[in-house]
N, C-alpha and C positions, 0 to 999 in steps of 0.2 A: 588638464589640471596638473600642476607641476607637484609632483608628490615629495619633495624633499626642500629643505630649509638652503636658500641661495647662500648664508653664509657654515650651518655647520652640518649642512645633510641627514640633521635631525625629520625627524616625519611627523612630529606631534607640534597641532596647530589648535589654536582659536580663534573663532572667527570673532571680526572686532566690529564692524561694519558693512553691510548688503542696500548698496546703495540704486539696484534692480540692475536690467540690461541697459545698456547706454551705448550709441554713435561713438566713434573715437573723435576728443573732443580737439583735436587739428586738423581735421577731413571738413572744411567748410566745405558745403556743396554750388553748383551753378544754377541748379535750381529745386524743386520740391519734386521729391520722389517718395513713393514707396517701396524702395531696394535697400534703402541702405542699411547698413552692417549695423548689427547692434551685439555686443560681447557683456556677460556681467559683470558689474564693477565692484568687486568683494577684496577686502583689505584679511587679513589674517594676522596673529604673532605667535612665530616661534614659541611654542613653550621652552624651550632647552635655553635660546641665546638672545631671544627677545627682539629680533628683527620684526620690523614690521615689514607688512610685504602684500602684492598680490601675487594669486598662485595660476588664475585663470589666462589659456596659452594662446597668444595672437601671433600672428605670421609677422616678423620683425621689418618685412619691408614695406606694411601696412601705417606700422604704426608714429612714426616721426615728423612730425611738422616742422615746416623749416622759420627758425626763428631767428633774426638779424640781432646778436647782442650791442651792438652799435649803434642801432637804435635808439635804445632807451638807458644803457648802461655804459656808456663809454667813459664819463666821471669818473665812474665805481672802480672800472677797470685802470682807467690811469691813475689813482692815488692807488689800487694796489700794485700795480707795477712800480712803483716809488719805495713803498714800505720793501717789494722786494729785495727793489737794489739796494736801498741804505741799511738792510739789516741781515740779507743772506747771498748776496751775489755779487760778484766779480766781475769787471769788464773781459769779455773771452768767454765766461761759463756757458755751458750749453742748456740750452732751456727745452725741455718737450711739453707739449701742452696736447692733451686728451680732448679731443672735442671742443680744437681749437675755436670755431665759428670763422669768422671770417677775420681772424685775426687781432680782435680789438684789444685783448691784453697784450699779444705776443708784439706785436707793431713796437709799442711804446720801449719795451722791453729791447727789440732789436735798437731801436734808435738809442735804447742809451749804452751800449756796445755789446748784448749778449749776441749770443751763436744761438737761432731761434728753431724749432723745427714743428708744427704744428701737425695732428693727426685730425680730419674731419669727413667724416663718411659721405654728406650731401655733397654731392657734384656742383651747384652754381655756387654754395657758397665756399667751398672752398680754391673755386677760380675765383672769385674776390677776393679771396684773401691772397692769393698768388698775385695778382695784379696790384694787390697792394704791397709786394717786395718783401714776404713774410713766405719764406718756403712752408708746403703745407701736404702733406701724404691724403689722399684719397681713397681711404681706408675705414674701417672701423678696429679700432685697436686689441690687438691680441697676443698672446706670447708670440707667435709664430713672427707677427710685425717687428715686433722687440727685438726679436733677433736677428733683423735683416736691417735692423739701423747702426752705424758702423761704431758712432761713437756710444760713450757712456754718457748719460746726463748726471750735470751737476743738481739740477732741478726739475722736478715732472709736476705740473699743473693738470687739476682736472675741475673744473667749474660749471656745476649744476649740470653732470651728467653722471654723476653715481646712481640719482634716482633711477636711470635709464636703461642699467644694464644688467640684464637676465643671468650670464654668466660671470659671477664675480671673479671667481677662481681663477680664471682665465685671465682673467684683469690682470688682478693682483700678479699674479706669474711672469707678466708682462713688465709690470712694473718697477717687481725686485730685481727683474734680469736688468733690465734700462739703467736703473737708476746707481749711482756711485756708493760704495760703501759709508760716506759720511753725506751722502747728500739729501735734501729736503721734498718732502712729497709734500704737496698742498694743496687741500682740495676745500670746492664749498658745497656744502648740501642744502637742503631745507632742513629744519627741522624739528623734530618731533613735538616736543614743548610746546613750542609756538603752536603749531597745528591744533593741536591740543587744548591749550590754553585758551587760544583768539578761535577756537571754534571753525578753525578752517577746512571744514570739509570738502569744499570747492579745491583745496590743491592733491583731492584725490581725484584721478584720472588714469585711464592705460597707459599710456605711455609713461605714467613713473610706476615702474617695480615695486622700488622699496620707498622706508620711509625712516628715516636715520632716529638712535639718539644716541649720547655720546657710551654708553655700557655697550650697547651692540657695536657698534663701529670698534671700541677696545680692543675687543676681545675678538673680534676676523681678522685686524688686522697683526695682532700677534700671532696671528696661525700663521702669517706671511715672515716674520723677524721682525715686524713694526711694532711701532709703541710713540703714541703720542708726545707729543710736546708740551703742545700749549692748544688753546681752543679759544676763541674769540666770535660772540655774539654778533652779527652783523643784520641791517635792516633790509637787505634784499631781498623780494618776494614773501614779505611783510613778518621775516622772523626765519634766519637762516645762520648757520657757524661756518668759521672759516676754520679748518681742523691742518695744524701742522705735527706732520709724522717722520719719523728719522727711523732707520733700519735698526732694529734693539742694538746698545752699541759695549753689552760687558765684555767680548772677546774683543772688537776691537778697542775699547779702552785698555785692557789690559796690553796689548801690543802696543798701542801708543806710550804707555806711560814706560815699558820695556825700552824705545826707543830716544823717549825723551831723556832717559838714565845715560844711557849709553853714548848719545848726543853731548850733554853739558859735562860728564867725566872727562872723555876724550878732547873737550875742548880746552878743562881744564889744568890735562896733562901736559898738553900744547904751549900753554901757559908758563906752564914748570920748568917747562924743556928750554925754555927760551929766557927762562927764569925773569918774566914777566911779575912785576909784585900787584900782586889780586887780593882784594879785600874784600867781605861780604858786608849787604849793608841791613841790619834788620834780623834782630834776633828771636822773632815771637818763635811760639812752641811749632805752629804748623811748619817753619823752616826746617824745626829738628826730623821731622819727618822726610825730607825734601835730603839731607845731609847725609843720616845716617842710610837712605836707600840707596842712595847714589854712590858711595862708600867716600865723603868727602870729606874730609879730618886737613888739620893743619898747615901739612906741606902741599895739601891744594887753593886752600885761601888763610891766610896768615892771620889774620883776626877777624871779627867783626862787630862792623857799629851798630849800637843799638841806642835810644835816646830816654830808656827805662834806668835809673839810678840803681834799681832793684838788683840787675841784672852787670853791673861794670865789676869789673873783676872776676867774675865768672868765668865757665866753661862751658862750651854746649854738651848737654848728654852723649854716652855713645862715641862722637867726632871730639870731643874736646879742643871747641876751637874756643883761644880766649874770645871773650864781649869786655868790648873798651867802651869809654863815652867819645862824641865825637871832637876830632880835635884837629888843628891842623895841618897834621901828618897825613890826613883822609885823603888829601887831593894830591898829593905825591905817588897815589897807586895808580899803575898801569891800566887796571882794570877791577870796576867795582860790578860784583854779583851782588844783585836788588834782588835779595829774597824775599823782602816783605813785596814781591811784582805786585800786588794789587794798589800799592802807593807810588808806583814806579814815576810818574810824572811831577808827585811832590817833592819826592826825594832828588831826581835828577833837577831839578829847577834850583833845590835846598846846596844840593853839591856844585852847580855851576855855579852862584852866586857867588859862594867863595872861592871860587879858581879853578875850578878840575874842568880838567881839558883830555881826559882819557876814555876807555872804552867801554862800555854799560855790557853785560850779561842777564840779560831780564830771562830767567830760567820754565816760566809757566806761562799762559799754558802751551807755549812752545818755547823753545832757543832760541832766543834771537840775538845778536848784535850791533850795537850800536853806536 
């Protein structure tokens, strides 16, 4: 009997469900005996962090049925390797995936140019997934694994194996060392609601530990520096979320936006220096915030347009840069800073119409030039 809480080490439990002794239900047998293994099947939740869980202890190399996700879920897995790419990855990024199976998300993934590397502990199935040109570690994943893989992942996948795993801590320790300082953990669970709700008793079993909902999961993974995203409802295994987490990011936000200062100042001293004529386009209030950190006044951008009547004649707070209307002196500037960047494509469309053939400064949420 496991005496402490898999995610806070807490020891005070209730019990929620005693569903008697039961067969481990992936041990199909070859014929009828009376030997076989029967363990209790009792669910418990944390009182402290509200995990659900079992706490009753089986030998780990008893309890894993080998289950082909390509079988019945290969759909499922190519439209999310899609949503991946068009919305968090890069052709080159490095993909780790937890319990990859035999490869059916990472495949799609490799083919559309990631760097894949797949962790699967069953032996046959992850020579499938080898043979299908999807490098694959024959392991079960642990800190100690984490540190023997060379690169950092831009991405760590792990799908319907959180149920699975006794030592979270370990996981997780694994995970934050792997995973890059801006990159995305994504994992699917079942969960709890669902279960709950649709009266799904049948998806309690030994072989899943725990039993998610999105407060419990919160709150472990904060223990690690994480913090959710975003969470999204999904219909596999009749009621399951697909949970996106990013390393807590106030310290590096504040380092980024340190660098983003120090990035678009220096570009626009460059500027000065070469006595490049630069003009800002877009004078809302969040710019003045943008201006006056960056220490940019006057002799870094000479005016700026604004298309607020409110606002012409003016000066920005602080920088005191005049705000003109626009006119067509605009397109005579070497280089136009798009402060209002979240209009950057209207405006650059607005300014090449009438003739500018110079250089864009889109300042957020990075430097770029264009």
């Amino acid at each position: 009997m496991r005496k402490t809480c898999r995610f806070c080490s807490k020891n005070k439990f209730k019990l929620i469900i005693d569903l008697g002794k039961q067969p481990l239900a992936g041990t199909f047998i070859d014929k009828k005996t009376d030997k076989e293994k029967f363990y209790p099947l009792r669910i418990y939740q944390c009182s402290n962090c509200g995990l659900v869980q079992r706490r009753d202890a089986i030998p780990r190399n008893e309890l894993f049925q080998s289950f082909l996700s390509s079988v019945s879920m290969k759909d499922h897995f190519q439209l999310y390797a899609e949503e991946m790419r068009n919305n968090f990855l890069e052709k080159g990024n490095f993909v780790v995936e937890i319990g990859s199976n035999d490869g059916v998300l990472l495949k799609p993934l490799k083919d559309m140019g990631m760097k894949v590397l797949g962790i699967e502990p069953i032996p046959y199935i992850a020579k499938l997934a080898v043979e299908k040109g999807v490098p694959t570690l024959e392991h079960f994943f642990s800190e100690k694994l984490a540190k023997k893989i060379n690169d950092k992942a831009d991405m760590i996948l792990a799908n319907n194996v959180f149920a699975h795993i006794d030592d979270m801590d370990d996981t997780m320790k694994g995970i934050k060392y792997l995973l890059k300082e801006d990159g995305y953990f994504i994992f699917e669970v079942q969960f709890l609601v669902d279960t709950i709700e649709k009266n799904q008793y049948d998806t309690i079993y030994h072989e899943h530990f725990n039993y998610y909902s999105i407060s419990s999961l919160a709150s472990f993974l904060k223990k690690y520096g994480f913090e959710i995203v975003e969470v999204k409802r999904i219909s596999t295994h009749s009621g399951s979320v697909r949970v996106y987490a990013k390393k807590f990011t106030m310290k590096n936000f504040a380092q980024k936006v340190e660098e983003s200062k120090d990035q678009l100042f220096h570009l626009l001293k460059f500027y000065q220096k070469n006595k490049v004529k630069v003009i800002g386009y877009g004078a809302a209030g969040r710019a003045n915030t943008l201006l006056n950190y960056c220490n940019i006044d006057s002799s870094l951008i000479e005016y700026i347009v604004d298309e607020s009547p409110l606002r012409y004649g003016k000066f920005t707070p602080g920088t005191h840069i005049p705000v003109r209307k626009p006119s067509e002196e605009d397109i005579k500037a070497g280089v136009v800073v798009i402060l209002a960047w979240n209009y950057k494509d209207q405006i650059m469309k607005k300014l090449e119409d009438l003739g500018y053939t110079g250089i864009y400064v889109i300042p957020l949420p990075e430097v770029k030039v264009i």
